[in-house]
SETOR-623176 format. One record per residue (C-alpha): x, z, y; residue number from 1. Coordinates in nm, 4 decimals. Example, Ala and Ser with C-alpha at 12.3 -4.5 7.8 and 13.67 -1.06 7.14 Angstrom:
node px 1.2300&pz 0.7800&py -0.4500&seq 1
node px 1.3670&pz 0.7140&py -0.1060&seq 2
% end
This chain:
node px 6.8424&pz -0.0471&py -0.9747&seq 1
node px 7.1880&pz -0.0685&py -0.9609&seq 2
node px 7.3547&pz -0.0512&py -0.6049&seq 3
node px 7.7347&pz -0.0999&py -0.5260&seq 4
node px 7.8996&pz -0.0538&py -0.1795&seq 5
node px 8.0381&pz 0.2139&py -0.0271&seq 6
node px 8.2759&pz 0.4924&py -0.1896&seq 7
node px 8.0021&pz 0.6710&py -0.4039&seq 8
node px 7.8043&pz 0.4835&py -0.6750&seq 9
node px 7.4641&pz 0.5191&py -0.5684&seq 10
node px 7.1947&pz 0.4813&py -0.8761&seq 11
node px 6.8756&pz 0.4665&py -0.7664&seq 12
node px 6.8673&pz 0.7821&py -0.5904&seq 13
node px 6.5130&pz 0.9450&py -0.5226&seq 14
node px 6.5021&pz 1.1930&py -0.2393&seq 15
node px 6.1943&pz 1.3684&py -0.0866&seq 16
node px 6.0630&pz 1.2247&py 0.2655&seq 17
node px 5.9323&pz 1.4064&py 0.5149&seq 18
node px 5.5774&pz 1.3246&py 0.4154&seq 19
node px 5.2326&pz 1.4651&py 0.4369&seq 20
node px 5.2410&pz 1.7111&py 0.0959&seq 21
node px 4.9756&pz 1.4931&py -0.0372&seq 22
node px 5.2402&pz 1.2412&py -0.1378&seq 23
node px 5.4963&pz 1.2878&py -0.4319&seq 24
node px 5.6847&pz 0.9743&py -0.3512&seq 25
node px 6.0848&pz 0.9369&py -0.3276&seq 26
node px 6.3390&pz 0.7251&py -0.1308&seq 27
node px 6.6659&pz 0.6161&py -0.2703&seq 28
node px 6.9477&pz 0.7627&py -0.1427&seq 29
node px 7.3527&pz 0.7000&py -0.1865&seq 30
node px 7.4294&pz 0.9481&py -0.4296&seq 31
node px 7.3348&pz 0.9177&py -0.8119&seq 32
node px 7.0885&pz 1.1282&py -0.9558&seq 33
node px 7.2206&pz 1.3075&py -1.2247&seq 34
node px 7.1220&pz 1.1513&py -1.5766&seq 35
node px 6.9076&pz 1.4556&py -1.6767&seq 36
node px 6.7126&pz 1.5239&py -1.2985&seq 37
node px 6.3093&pz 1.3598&py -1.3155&seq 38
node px 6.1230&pz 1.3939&py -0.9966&seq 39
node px 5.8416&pz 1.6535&py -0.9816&seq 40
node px 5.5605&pz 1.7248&py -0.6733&seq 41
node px 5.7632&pz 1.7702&py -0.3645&seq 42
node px 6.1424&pz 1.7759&py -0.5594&seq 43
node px 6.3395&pz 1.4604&py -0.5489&seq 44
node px 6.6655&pz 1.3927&py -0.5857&seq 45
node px 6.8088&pz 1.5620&py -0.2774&seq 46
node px 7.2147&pz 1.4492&py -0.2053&seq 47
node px 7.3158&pz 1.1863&py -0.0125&seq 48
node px 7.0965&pz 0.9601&py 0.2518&seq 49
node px 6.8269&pz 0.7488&py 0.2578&seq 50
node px 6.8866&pz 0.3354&py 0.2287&seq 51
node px 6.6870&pz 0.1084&py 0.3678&seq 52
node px 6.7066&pz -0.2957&py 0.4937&seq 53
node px 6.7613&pz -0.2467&py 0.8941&seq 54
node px 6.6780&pz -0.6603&py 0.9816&seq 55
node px 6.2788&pz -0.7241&py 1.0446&seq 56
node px 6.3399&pz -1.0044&py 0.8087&seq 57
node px 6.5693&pz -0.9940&py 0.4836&seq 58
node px 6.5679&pz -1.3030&py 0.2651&seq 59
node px 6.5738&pz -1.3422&py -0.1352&seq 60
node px 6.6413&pz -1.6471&py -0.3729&seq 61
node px 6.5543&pz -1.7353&py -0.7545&seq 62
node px 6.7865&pz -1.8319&py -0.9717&seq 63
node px 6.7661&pz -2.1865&py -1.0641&seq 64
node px 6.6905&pz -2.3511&py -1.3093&seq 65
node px 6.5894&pz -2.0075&py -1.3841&seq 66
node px 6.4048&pz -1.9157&py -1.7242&seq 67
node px 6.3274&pz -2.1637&py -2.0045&seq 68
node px 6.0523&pz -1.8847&py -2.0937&seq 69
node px 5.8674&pz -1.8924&py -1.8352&seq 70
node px 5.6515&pz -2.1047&py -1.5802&seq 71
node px 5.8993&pz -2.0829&py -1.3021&seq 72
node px 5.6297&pz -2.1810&py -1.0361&seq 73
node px 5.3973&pz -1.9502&py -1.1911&seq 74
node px 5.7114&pz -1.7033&py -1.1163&seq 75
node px 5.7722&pz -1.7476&py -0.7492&seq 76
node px 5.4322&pz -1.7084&py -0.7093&seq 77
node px 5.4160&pz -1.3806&py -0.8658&seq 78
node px 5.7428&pz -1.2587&py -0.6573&seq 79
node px 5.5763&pz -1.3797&py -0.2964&seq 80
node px 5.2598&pz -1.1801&py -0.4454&seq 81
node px 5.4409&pz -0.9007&py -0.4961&seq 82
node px 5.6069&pz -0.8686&py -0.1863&seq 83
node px 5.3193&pz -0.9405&py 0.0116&seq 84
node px 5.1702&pz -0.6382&py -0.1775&seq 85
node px 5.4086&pz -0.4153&py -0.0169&seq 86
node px 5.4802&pz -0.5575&py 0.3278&seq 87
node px 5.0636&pz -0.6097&py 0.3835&seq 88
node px 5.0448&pz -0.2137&py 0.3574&seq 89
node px 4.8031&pz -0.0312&py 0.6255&seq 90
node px 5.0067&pz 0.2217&py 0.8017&seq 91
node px 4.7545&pz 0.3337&py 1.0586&seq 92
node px 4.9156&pz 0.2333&py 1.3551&seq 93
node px 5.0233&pz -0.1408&py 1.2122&seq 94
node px 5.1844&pz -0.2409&py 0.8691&seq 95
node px 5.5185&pz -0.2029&py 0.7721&seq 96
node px 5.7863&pz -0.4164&py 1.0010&seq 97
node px 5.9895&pz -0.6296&py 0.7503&seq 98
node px 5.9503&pz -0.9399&py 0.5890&seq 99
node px 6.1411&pz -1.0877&py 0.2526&seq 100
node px 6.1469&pz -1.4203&py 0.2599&seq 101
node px 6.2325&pz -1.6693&py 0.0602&seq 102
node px 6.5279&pz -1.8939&py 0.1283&seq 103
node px 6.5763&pz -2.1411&py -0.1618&seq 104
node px 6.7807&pz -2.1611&py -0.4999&seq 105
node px 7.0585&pz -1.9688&py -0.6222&seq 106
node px 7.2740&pz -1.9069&py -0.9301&seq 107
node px 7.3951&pz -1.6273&py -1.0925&seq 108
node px 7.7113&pz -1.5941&py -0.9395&seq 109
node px 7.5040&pz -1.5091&py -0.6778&seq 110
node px 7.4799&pz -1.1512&py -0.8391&seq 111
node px 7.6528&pz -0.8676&py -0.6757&seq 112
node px 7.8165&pz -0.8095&py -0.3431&seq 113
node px 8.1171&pz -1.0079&py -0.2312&seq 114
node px 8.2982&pz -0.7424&py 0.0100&seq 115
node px 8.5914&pz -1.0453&py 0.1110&seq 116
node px 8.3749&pz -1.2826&py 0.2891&seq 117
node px 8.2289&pz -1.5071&py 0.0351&seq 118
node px 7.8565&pz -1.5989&py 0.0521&seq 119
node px 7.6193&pz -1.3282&py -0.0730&seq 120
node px 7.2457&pz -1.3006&py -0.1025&seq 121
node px 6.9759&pz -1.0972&py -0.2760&seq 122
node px 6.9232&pz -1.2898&py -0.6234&seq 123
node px 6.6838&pz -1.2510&py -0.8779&seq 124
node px 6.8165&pz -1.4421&py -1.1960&seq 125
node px 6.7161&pz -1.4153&py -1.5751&seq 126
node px 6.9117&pz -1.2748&py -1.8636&seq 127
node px 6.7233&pz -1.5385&py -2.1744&seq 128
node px 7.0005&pz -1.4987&py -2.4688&seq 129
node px 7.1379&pz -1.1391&py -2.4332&seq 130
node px 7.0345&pz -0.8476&py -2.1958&seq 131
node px 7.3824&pz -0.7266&py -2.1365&seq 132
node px 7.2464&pz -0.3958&py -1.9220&seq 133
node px 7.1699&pz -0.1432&py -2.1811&seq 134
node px 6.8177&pz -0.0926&py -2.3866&seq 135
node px 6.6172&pz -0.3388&py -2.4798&seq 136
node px 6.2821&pz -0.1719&py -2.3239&seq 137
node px 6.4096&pz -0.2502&py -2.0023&seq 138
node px 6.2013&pz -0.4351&py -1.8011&seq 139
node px 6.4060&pz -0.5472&py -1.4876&seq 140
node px 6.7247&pz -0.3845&py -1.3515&seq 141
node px 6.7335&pz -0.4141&py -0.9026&seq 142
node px 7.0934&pz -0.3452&py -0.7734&seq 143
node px 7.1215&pz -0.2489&py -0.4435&seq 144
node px 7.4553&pz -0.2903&py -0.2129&seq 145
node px 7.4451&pz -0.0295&py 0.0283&seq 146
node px 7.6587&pz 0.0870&py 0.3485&seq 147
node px 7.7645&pz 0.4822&py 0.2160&seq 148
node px 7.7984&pz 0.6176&py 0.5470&seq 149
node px 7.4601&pz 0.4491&py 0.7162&seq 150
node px 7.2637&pz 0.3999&py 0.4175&seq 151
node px 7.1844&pz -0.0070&py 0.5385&seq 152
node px 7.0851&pz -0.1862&py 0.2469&seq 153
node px 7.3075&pz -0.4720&py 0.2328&seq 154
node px 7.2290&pz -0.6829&py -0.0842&seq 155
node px 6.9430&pz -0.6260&py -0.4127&seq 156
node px 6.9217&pz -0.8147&py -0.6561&seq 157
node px 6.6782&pz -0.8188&py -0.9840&seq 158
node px 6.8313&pz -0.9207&py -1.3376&seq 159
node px 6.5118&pz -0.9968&py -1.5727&seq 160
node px 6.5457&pz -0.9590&py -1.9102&seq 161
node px 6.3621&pz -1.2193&py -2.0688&seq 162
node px 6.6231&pz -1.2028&py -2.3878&seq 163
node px 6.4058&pz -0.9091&py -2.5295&seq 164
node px 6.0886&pz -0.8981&py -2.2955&seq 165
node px 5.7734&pz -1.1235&py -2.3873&seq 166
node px 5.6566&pz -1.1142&py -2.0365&seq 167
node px 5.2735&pz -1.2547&py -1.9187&seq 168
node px 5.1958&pz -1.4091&py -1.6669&seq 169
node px 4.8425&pz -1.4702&py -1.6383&seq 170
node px 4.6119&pz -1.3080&py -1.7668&seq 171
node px 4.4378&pz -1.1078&py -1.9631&seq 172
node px 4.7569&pz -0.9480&py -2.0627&seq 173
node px 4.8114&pz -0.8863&py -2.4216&seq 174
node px 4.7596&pz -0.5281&py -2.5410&seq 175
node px 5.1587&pz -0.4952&py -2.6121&seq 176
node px 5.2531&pz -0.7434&py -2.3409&seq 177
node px 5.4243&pz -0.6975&py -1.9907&seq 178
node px 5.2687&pz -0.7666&py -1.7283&seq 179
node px 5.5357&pz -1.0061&py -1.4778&seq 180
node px 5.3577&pz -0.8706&py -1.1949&seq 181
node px 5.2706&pz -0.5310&py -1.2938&seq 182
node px 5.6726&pz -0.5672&py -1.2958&seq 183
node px 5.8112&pz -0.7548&py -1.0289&seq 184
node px 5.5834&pz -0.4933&py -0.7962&seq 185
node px 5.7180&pz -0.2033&py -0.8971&seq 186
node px 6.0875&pz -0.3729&py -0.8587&seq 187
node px 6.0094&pz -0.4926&py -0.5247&seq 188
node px 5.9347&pz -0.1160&py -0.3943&seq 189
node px 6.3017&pz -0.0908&py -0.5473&seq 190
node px 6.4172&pz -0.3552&py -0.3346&seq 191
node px 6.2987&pz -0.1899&py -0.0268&seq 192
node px 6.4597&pz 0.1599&py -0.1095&seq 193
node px 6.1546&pz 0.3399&py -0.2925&seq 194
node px 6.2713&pz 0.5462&py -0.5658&seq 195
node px 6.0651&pz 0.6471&py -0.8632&seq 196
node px 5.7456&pz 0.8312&py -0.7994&seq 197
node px 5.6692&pz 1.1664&py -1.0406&seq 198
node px 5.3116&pz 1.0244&py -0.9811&seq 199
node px 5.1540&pz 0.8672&py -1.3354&seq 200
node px 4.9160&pz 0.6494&py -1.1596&seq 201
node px 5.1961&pz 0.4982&py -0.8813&seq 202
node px 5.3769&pz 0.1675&py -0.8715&seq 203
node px 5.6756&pz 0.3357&py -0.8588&seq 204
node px 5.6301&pz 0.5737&py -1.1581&seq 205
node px 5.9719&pz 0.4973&py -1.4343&seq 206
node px 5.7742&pz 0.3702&py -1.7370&seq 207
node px 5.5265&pz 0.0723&py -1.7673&seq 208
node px 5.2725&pz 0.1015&py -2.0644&seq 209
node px 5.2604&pz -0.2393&py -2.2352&seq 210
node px 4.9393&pz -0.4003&py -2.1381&seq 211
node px 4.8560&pz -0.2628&py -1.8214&seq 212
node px 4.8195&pz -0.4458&py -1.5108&seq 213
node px 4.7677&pz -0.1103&py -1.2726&seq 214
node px 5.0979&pz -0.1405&py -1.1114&seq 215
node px 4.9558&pz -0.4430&py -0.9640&seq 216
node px 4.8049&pz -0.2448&py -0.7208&seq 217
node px 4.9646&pz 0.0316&py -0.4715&seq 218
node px 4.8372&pz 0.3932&py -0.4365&seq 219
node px 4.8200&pz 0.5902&py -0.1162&seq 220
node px 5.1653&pz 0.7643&py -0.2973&seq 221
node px 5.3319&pz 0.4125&py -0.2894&seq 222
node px 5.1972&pz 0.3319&py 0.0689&seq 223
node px 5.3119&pz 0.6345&py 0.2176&seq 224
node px 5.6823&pz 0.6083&py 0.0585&seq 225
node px 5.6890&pz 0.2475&py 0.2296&seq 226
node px 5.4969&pz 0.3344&py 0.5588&seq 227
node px 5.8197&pz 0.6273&py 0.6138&seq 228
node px 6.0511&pz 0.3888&py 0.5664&seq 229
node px 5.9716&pz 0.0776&py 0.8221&seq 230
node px 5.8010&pz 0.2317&py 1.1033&seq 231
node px 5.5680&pz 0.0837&py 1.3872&seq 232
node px 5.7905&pz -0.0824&py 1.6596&seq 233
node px 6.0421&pz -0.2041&py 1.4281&seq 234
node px 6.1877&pz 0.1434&py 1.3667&seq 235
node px 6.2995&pz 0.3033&py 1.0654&seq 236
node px 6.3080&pz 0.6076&py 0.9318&seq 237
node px 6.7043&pz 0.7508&py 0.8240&seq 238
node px 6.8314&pz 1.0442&py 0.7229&seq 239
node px 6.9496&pz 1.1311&py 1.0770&seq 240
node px 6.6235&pz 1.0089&py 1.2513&seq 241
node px 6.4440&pz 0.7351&py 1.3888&seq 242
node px 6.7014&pz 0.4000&py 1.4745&seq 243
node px 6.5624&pz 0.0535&py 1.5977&seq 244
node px 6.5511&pz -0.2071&py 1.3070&seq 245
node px 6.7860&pz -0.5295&py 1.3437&seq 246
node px 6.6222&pz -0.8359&py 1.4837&seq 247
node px 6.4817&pz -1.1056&py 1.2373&seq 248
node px 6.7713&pz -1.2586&py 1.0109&seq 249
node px 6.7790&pz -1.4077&py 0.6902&seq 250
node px 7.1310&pz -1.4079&py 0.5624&seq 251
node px 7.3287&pz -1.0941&py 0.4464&seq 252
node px 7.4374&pz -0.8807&py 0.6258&seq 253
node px 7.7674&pz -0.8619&py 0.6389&seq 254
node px 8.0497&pz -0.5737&py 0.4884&seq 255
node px 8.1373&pz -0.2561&py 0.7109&seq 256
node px 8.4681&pz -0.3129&py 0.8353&seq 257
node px 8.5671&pz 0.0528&py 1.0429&seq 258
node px 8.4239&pz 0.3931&py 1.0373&seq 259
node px 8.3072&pz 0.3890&py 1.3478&seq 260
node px 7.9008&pz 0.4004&py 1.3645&seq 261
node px 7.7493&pz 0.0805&py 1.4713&seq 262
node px 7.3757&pz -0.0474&py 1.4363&seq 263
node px 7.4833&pz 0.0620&py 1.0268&seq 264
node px 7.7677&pz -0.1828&py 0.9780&seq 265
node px 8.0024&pz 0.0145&py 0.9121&seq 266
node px 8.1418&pz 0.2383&py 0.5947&seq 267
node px 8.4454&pz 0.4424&py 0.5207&seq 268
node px 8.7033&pz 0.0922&py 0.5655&seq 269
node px 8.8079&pz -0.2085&py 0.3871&seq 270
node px 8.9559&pz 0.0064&py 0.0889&seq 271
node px 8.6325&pz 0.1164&py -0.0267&seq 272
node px 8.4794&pz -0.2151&py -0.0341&seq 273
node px 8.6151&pz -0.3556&py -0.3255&seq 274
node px 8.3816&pz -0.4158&py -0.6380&seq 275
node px 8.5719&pz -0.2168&py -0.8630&seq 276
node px 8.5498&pz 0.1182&py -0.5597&seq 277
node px 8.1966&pz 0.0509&py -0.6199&seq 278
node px 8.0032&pz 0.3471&py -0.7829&seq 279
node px 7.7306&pz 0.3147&py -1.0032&seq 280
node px 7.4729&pz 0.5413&py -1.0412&seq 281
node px 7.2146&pz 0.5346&py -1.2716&seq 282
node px 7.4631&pz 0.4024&py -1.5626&seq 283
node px 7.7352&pz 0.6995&py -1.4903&seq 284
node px 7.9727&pz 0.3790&py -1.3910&seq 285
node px 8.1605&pz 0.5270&py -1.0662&seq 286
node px 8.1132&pz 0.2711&py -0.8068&seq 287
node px 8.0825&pz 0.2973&py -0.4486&seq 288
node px 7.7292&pz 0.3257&py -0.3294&seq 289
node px 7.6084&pz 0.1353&py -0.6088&seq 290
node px 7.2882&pz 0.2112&py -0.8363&seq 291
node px 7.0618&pz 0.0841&py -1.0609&seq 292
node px 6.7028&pz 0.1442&py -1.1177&seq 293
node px 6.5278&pz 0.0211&py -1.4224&seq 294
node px 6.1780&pz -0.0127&py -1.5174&seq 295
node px 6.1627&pz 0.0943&py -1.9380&seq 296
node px 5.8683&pz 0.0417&py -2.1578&seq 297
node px 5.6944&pz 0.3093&py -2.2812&seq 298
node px 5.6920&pz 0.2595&py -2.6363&seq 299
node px 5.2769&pz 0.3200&py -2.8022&seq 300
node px 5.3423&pz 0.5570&py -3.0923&seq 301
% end
């Protein structure tokens, strides 16, 4: 994932939640994680704070006309499937309290953050000629747009890269093809602030054997990473406690304008907001609370 905003390029960050010790899963945090760090039982990634969406309700649009490779119905389907995975979790005490939603087309100017005012919102578009974000194994990049100093999750977006990736979506699944859901499931647990799990047989774990469809389906790992996160009572879980979660809002939210702490609007000022003060994590680019977390192929030998 890649995630921008704030004065410290935050990659996909994993960090380890306070969690019964039966569960291996990491959050993302604001800080990169160092190129050479992999998450092991009970070590994650352990600088900066946790992110997560503060709003009951954060909304989402699709590129349009979106892929000439695939069945674009087909692929709404799959990302309201996948969601639904994650936000229809059993918690104990209730499920998780947010809901993505969709709220129509977009285009890909849609991606990134715009820190000045213009219109923003979390976009998942589709990269058919050239994947211009690295390897060709990878899967699907999520940026997320964070507040530094709060950790609020401000904008995520998925780039798809259909320019290299013969993705299925139906099934049975060909023995070296990708599974869209398998996919857009694990990306989704990026887009709510789950890092990658050291866990083989999670959702969240970094590589996807071709063929599978296993990351269809959450583990108590993955549960537990997004049952810490959006507690009962519309609360959720930071790095400095327990806050109450924003009331139900579809747009994005909008840039942190002073230092002083408010609900989790705010950053470090104005200064720091500009795309190119943005860090990048995962990709060693410095911007400001931005990082990116990818899902890679594993490649059969």
């Amino acid at each position: 994932m890649r995630f921008l905003l704030a004065a410290t390029t935050a990659a996909l960050v994993t960090f380890f939640a306070a969690s019964p010790s039966a569960f291996a899963f990491c959050r993302t945090t604001t800080v990169a994680t160092d190129p050479s760090f992999s998450p092991t039982d009970g070590k994650c990634w352990d600088q900066g704070i946790f992110v997560y969406h503060s709003r009951t309700c954060v909304g989402y649009a699709v590129e349009s006309p979106g892929s000439s490779k695939l069945d674009m119905a087909a692929f709404r389907g799959l990302v309201e499937t996948a969601f639904q995975t994650w936000e229809t979790s059993s918690c104990g005490a209730g499920g998780p309290t947010i809901d993505a939603q969709f709220v129509g087309a977009t285009s890909r100017s849609a991606l990134g953050y715009d820190t000045k005012g213009g219109s923003n919102a979390s976009a998942i578009v589709f990269w058919d000629d050239t994947w211009p974000n690295g390897s060709a194994n990878e899967v699907i990049l999520t940026t997320l747009t964070f507040n530094k100093e709060t950790g609020e999750i401000l904008d995520a977006d998925m780039e798809v890269n259909t320019a290299e990736i013969a993705f299925s979506l139906t099934d049975p699944v060909p023995p070296n093809g990708t599974d869209m859901q398998s996919a857009l499931t694990h990306e989704v647990g990026h887009f709510f602030g789950i890092a990658h799990s050291p866990d083989r047989t999670a959702t969240m774990f970094a590589k996807y054997t071709p063929g599978s469809t296993f990351f269809r389906d959450l583990t108590d790992d993955d549960v537990g990473a997004m049952c810490s996160i959006y507690l009962p009572g519309n609360q959720r879980q930071t790095s400095k406690g327990k806050v109450e979660g924003g009331a139900c809002d579809t747009s994005a939210p909008p840039p942190p304008t002073s230092t002083a702490g408010d609900g989790g609007c705010n950053a470090t000022g104005s200064d720091n907001l500009a795309a190119s003060s943005l860090p990048l994590v995962a990709l060693g680019l410095v911007l400001t609370g931005l990082q990116k977390r990818r899902l890679r192929k594993r490649v059969r030998r």
